[in-house]
C-alpha positions in Angstrom: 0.0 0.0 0.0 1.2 3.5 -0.8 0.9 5.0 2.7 -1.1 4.6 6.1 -4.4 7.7 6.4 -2.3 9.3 9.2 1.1 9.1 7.8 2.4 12.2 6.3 1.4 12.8 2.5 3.1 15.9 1.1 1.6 16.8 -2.5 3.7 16.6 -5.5 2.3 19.7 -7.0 3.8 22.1 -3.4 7.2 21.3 -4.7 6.8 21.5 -9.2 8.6 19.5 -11.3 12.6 20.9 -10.9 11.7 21.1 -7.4 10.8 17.1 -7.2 14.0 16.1 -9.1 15.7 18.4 -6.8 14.6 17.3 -3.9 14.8 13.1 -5.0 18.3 13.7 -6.0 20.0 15.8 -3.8 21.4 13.0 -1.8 22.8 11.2 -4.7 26.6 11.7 -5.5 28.9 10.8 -8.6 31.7 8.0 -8.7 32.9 7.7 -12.3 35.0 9.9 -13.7 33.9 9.4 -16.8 30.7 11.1 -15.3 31.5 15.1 -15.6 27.8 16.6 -15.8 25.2 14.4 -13.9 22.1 16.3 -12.8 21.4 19.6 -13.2 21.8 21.0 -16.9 20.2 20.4 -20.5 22.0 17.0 -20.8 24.4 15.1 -18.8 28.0 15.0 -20.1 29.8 11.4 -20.2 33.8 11.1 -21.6 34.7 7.5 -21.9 37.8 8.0 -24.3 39.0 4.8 -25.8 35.7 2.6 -24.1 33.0 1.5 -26.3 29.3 2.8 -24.3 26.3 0.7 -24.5 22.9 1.8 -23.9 20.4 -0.4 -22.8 16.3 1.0 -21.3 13.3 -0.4 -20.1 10.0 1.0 -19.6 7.8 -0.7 -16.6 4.1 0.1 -15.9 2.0 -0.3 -13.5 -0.8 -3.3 -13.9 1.5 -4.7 -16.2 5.2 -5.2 -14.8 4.0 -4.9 -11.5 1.3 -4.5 -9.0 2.0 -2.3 -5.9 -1.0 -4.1 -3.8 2.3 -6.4 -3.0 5.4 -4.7 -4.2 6.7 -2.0 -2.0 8.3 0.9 -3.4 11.8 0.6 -2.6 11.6 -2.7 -3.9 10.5 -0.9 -7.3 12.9 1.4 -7.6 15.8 -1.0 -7.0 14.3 -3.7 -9.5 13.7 -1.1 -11.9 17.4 -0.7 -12.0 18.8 -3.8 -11.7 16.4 -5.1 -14.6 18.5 -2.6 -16.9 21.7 -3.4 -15.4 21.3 -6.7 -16.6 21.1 -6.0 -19.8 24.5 -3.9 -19.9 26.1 -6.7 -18.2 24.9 -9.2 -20.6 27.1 -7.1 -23.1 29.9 -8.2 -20.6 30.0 -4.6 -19.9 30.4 -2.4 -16.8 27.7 -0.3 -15.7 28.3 2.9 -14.9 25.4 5.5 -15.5 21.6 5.7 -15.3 18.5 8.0 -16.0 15.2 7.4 -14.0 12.3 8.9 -15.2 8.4 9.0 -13.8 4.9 9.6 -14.7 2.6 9.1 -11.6 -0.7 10.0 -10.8 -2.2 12.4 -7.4 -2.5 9.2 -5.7 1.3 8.8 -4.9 2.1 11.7 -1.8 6.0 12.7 -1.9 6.6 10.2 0.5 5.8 7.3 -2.4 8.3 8.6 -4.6 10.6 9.2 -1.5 10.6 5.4 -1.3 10.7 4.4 -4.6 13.9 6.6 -5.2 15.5 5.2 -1.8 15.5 1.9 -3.4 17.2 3.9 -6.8 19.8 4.6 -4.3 20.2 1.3 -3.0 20.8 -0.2 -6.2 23.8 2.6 -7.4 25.2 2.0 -4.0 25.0 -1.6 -4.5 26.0 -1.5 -8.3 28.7 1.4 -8.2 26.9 3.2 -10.8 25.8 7.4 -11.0 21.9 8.3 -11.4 22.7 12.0 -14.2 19.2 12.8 -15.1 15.6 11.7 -16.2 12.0 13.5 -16.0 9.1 13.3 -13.8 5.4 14.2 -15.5 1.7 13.4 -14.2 0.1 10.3 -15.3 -3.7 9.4 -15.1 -2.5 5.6 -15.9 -0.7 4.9 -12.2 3.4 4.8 -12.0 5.2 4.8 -15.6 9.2 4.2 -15.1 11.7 4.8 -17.4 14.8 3.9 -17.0 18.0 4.1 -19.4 21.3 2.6 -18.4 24.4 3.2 -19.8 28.3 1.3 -19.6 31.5 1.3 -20.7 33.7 -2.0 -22.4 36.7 -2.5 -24.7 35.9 -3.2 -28.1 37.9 -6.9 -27.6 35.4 -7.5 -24.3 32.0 -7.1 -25.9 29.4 -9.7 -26.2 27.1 -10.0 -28.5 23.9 -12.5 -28.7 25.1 -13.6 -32.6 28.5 -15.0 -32.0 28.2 -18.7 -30.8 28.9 -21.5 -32.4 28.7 -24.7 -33.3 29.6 -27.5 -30.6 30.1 -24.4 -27.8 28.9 -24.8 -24.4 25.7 -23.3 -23.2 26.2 -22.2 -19.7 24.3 -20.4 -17.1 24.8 -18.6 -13.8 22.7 -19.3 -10.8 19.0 -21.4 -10.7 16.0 -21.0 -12.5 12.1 -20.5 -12.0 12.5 -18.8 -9.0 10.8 -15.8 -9.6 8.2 -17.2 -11.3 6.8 -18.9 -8.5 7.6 -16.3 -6.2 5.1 -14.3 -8.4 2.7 -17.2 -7.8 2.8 -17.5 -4.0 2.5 -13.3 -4.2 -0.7 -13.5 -6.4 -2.3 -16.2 -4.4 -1.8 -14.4 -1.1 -3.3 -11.4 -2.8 -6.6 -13.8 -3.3 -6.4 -15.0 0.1 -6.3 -11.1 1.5 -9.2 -10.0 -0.7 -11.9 -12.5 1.0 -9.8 -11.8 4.6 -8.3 -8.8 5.2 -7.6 -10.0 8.5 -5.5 -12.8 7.3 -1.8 -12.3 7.9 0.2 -15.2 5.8 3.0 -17.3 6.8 5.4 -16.5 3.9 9.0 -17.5 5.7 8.8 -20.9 3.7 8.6 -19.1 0.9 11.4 -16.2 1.2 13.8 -17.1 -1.4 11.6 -17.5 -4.4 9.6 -14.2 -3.0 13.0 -12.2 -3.3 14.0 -13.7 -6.0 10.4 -12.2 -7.7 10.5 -8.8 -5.4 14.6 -8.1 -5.2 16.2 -9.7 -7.7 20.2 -9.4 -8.3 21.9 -8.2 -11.8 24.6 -10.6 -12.2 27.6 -8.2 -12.2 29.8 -10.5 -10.4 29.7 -12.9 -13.3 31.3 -10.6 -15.9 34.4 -10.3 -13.0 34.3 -13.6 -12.8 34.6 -14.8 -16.0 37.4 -11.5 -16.6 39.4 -13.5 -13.6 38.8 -16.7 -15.3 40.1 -15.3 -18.4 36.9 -16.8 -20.5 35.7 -14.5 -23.1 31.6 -15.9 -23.9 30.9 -16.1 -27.3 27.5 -15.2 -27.2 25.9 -14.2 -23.6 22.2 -12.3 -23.4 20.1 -12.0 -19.7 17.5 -14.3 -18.8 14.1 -11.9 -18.2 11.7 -13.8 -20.5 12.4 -17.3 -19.7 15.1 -19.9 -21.0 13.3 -21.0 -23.9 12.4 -17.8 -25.4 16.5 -16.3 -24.8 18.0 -19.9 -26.1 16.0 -19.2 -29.2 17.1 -15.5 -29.7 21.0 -16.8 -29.3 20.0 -19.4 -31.7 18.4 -17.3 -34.2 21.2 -14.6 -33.9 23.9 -17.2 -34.2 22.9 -19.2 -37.0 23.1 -22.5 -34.7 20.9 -25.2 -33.0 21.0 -26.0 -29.4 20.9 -29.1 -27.5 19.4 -28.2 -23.8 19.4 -31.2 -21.6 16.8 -31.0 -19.1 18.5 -32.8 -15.7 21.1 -30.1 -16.5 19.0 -27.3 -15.6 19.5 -25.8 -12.3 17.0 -25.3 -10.1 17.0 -24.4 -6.1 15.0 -27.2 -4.0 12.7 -24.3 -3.0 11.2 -24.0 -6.9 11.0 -28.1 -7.0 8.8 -28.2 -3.8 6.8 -25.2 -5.2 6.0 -26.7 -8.2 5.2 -29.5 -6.3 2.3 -27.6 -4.4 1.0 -25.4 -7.7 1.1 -29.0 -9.6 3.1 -27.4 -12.1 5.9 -29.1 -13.8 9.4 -27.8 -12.8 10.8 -27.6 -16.1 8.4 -25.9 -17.6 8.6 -23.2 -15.2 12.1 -22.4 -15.9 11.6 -22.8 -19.4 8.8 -20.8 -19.7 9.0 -18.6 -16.5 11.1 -15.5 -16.9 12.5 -12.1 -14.5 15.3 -14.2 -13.6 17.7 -12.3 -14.4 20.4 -14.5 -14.9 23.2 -14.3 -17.8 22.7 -17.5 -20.4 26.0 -17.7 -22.4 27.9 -19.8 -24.9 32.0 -20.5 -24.2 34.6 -22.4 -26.6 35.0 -26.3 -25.4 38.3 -25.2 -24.6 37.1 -23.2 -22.0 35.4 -25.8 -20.0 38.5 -26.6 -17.7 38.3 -22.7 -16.7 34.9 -23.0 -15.4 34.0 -26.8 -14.2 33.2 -26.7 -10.8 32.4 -23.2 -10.4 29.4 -22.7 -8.5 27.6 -19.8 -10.2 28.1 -21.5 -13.7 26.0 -24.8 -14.9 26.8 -26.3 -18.5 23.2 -27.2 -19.8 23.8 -28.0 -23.3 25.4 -27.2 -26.1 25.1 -25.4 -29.5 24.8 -28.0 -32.7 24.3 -26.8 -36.5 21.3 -24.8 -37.3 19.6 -27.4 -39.7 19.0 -29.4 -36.7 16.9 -26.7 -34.6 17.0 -26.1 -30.8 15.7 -29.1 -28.4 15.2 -30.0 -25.2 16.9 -33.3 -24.1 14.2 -34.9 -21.4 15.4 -37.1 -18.6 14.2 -40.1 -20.8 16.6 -39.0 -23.7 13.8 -37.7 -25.9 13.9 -34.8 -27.9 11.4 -31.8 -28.0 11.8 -29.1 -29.6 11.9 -25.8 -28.0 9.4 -23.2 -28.8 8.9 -19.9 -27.0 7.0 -19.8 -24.6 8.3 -16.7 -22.4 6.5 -14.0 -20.8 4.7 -11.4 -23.5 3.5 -7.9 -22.6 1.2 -7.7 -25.1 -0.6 -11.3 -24.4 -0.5 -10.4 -20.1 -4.0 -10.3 -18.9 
């Protein structure tokens, strides 16, 4: 909920648009020296000299990326950062910069936006990165966020989705499906609320896949890993639509097939028992699940020694030749092809 009746609520039109952005910044300070004009003029001024920048937004609305009846606001703002992150560090890039901009409606007091922006904070603090600009503007639609972020690579470092290739590894960081169900449990104690108010759920069984869904993680310590492992991916892109639906786009980019073998597939014991209790089929889920935010990549066979072992990294398959199409290996050695079944915008109820 945005804010109790008898807390303070300080109306965004006492303070006027510079005044907001004024006021929401003024706590935040610049790291990078490629950062000389943040805040505060026409445009924000960036040198990175003999770095390659990459540019990655993301535009988030309310109803439709997220629902605020269970997501509280400095939760918001630092997911709305760490979604973009992800995709600069899927260029096996370093973040550096961001803009945040905001359309809200009357509903939202000073105090909302104080929130959401605290979380902002978190997530440069966490991330090492500088917030140099954006815009805030009404909106009779509930919250709008946009949010553009920017990094820095050298040219021999950058990653693109089209350069894997036949018989590389397919490797990815972390477990999958998690915040999928964590959406799930969220959604269903939303239901339970709306016949008893009174109710108070027991969600401690359930905190990993609800943070994993709520507070999810950019995977920046992967691209330092891999720099100290001295691997450079082939072909890397973050998982935010579900495994199926990225394998395809590195498949499509690259001109390759993929073999994906399902007992490969990492998945925390939390997201088994889970699918357990929705009676929904593991797999599927982090096939088909999305927001994980975890960095899907492809690395030379001669790389394998670097990385076997390592616990943030899990071979699942492997890249074949495009005439044979991407499939899904089940546990009984079947093959089934792999269509996409992400999460779509445009088909969300």
């Amino acid at each position: 909920m945005l804010a109790d009746k008898n807390e303070q609520r300080t109306s965004i039109e006492e303070l006027g648009e510079f005044g907001l952005i004024k006021h929401l910044t003024k706590d935040f300070e610049l790291n990078h020296k490629s950062t000389l004009k943040g805040i505060g003029d026409d445009a924000a001024v960036l040198d990175f000299k003999s770095k390659k920048t990459v540019v990655s937004t993301d535009l988030l609305v309310e109803g439709v990326h997220f629902d605020l009846s269970y997501m509280p606001l400095k939760h918001l703002g630092y997911k709305s950062v760490v979604v973009n992150l992800s995709d600069i560090y899927a260029m096996n890039a370093n973040a550096t910069q961001i803009t945040v901009s905001l359309a809200v409606s009357n509903r939202f007091p000073l105090e909302a936006l104080e929130e959401f922006y605290a979380g902002v904070a978190a997530a440069c603090k966490v991330y090492g990165i500088d917030l140099i600009g954006g815009d805030t503007t009404s909106s009779t639609k509930g919250m709008l966020i946009s949010i553009t972020a920017i990094g820095e690579v050298d040219e021999e470092k950058l990653v693109y989705r089209s350069g894997a290739k036949e018989n590389d590894l397919l490797v990815v960081t972390g477990d999958i499906g998690g915040a999928y169900l964590g959406l799930q449990i969220l959604e269903r104690e939303k239901e339970v609320f709306k016949v008893n108010p009174q109710n108070q759920p027991d969600l401690e069984p359930y905190s990993y896949l609800i943070e994993r869904q709520l507070k999810p993680e950019a995977r920046k310590d992967i691209v330092d890993l891999l720099e100290k492992l001295e691997v450079q991916p082939t072909a890397m892109i973050d998982i935010s639509d579900g495994l199926s639906s990225e394998i395809l786009h590195l498949c499509e980019q690259s001109k390759v097939g993929c073999n994906l073998y399902e007992e490969k597939i990492p998945l925390d014991p939390t997201v088994i028992s889970a699918s357990e209790e929705f009676k929904m089929d593991s797999t599927m889920i982090a096939l088909s699940g999305g927001e994980d935010y975890e960095l899907l990549f492809t690395i030379a066979q001669a790389d394998f020694d670097k990385i076997k072992g390592n616990p943030n990294l899990t071979v699942i398959g492997h890249m074949t030749q495009q005439s044979e199409g991407a499939h899904l290996v089940a546990r009984n050695n079947t093959k089934i092809p792999i269509t996409a079944q992400g999460w779509n915008s445009f088909n969300a109820s």
